[in-house]
Rosetta silent file (secondary structure, phi, psi, omega in degrees, C-alpha in Angstrom):
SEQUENCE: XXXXXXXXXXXXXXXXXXXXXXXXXXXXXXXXXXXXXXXXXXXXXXXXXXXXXXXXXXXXXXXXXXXXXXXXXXXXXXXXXXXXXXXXXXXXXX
SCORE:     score description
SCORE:     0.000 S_00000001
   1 L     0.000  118.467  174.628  195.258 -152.213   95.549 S_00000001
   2 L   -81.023  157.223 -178.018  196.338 -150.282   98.903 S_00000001
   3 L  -115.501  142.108  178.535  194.005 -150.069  101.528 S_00000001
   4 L   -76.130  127.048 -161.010  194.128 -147.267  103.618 S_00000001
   5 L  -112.027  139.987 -172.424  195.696 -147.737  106.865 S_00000001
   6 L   -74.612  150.969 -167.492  194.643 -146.100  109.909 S_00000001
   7 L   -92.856   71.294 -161.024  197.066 -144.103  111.588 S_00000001
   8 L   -44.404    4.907 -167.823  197.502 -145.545  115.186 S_00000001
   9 L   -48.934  -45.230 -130.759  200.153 -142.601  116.490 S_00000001
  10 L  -122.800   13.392 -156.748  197.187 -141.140  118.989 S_00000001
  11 L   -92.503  -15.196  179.250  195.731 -144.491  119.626 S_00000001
  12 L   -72.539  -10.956 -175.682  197.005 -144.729  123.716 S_00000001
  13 L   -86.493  129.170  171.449  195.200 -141.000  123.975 S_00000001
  14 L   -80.113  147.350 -167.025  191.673 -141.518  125.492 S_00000001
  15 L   -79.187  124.398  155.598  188.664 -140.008  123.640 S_00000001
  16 L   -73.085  148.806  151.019  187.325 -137.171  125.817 S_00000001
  17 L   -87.852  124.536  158.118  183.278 -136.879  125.934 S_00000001
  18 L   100.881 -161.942  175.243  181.505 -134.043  126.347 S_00000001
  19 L   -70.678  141.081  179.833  183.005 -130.662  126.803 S_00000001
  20 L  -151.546  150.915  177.704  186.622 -130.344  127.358 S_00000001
  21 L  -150.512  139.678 -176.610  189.605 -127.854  128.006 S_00000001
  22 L   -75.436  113.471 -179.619  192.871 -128.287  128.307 S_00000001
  23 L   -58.248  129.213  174.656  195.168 -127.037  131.417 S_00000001
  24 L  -101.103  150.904  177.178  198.462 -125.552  129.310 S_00000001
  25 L   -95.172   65.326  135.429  201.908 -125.950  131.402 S_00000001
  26 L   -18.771  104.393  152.324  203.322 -122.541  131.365 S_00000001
  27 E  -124.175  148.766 -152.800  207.175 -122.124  132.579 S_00000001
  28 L  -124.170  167.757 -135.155  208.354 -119.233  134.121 S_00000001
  29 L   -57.967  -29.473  176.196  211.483 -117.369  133.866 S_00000001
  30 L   -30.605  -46.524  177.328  213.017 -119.479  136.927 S_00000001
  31 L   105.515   11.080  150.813  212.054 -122.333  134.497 S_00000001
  32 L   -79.217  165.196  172.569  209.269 -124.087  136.808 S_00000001
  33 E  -132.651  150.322 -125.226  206.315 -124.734  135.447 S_00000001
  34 L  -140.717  166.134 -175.664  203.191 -123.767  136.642 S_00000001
  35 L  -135.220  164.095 -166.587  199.805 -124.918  134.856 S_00000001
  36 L  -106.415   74.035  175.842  197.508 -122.085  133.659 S_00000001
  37 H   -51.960  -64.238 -158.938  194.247 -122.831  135.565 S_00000001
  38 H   -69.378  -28.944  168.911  192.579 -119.621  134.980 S_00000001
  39 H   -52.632  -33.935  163.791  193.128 -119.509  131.314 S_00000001
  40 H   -80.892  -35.471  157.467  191.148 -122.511  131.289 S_00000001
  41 H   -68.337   -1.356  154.334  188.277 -121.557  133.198 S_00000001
  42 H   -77.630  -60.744  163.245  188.010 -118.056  130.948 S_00000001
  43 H    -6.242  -71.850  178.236  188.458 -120.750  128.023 S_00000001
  44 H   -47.948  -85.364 -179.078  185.712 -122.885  129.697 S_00000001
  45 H   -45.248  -39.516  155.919  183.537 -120.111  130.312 S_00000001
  46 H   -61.547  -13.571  158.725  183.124 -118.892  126.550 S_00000001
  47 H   -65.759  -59.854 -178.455  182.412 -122.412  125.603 S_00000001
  48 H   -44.676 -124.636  138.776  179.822 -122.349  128.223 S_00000001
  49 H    56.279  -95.577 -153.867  178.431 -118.886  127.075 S_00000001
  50 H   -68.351    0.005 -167.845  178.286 -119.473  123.507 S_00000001
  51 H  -106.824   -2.126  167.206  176.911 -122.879  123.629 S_00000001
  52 H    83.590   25.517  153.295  173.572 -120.885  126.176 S_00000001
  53 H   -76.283  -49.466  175.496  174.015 -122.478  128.959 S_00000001
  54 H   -33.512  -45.440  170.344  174.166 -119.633  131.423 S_00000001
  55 H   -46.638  -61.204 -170.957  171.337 -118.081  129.374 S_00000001
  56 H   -59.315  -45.740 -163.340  169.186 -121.522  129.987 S_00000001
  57 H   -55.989  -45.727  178.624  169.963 -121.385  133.734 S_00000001
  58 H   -41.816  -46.569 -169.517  168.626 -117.779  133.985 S_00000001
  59 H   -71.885  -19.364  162.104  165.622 -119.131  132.225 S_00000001
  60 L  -123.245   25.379  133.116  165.111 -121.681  134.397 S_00000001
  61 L   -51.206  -72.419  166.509  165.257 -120.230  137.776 S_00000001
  62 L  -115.338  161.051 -166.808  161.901 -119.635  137.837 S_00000001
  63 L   -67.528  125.086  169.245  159.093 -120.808  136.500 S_00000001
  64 L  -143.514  158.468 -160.645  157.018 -118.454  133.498 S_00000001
  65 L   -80.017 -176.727 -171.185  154.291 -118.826  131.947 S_00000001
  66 H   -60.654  -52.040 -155.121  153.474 -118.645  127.830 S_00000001
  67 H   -64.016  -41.398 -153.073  152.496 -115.308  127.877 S_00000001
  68 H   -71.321  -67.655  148.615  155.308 -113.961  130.060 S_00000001
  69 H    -1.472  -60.395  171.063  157.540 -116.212  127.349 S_00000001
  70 H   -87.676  -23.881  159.773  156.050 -114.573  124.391 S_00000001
  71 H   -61.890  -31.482  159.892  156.451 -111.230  125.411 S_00000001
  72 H   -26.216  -77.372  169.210  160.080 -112.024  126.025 S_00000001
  73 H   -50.695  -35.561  166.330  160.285 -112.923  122.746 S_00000001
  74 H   -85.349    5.104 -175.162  158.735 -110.442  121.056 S_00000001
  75 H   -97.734  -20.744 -166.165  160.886 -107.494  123.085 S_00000001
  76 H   -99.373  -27.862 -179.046  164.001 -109.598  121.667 S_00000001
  77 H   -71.239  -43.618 -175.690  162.676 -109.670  118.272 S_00000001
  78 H   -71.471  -46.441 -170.413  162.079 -105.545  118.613 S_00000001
  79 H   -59.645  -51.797 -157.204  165.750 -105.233  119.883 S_00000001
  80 H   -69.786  -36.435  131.829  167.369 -107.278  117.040 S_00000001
  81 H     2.243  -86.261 -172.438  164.950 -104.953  114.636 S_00000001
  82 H   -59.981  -42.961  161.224  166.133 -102.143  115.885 S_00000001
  83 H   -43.630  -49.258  164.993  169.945 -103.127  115.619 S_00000001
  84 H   -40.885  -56.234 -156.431  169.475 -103.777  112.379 S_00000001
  85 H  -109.317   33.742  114.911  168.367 -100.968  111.178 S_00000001
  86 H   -29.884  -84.197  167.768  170.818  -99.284  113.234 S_00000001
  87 H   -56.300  -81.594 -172.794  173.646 -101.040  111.550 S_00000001
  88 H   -34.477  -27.395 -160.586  171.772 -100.133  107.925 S_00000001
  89 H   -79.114  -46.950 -177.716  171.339  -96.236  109.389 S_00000001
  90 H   -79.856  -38.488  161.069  175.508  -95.999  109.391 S_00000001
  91 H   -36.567  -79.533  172.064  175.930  -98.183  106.633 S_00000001
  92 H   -81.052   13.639  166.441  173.731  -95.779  104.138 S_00000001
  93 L    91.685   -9.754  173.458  173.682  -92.822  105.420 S_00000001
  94 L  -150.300    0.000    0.000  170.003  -92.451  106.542 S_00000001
């Protein structure tokens, strides 16, 4: 009976936590190489973005109350409504 053996290639690489992005090493025609900071902070930022933080911060700059909260909500609920049947209006034809 074989047992399955773990594959130890990767085992000296430390586990990152949390979010993480990788600097890439670009070389240029000279043949230095240069690391691509801003590609990782655009990188960075759509992880940020799609995972809401930016969204959350806005939302928690100030303080608002339930009401102010549910109207919010119900103006975002009327947009995405309204996209829809937007998107359905070009789709069919009417």
């Amino acid at each position: 009976m074989k047992y399955f053996r773990k594959n130890n290639k990767y085992k000296d690489r430390q586990k990152d936590s949390g979010m993480t992005v990788t600097v890439r090493q670009v070389k240029n025609k000279d043949g230095t190489t240069t690391s691509d900071i801003n590609g990782a902070i655009r990188v960075l930022k759509k992880k940020l973005m799609k995972e809401g933080l930016f969204q959350e911060l806005r939302e928690r700059s100030h303080f608002q109350s339930r009401g102010e909260k549910n109207r919010r909500a119900k103006a975002a609920g009327k947009r995405r409504w309204q996209r829809k049947m937007e998107k359905r209006k070009q789709e069919l034809g009417y």
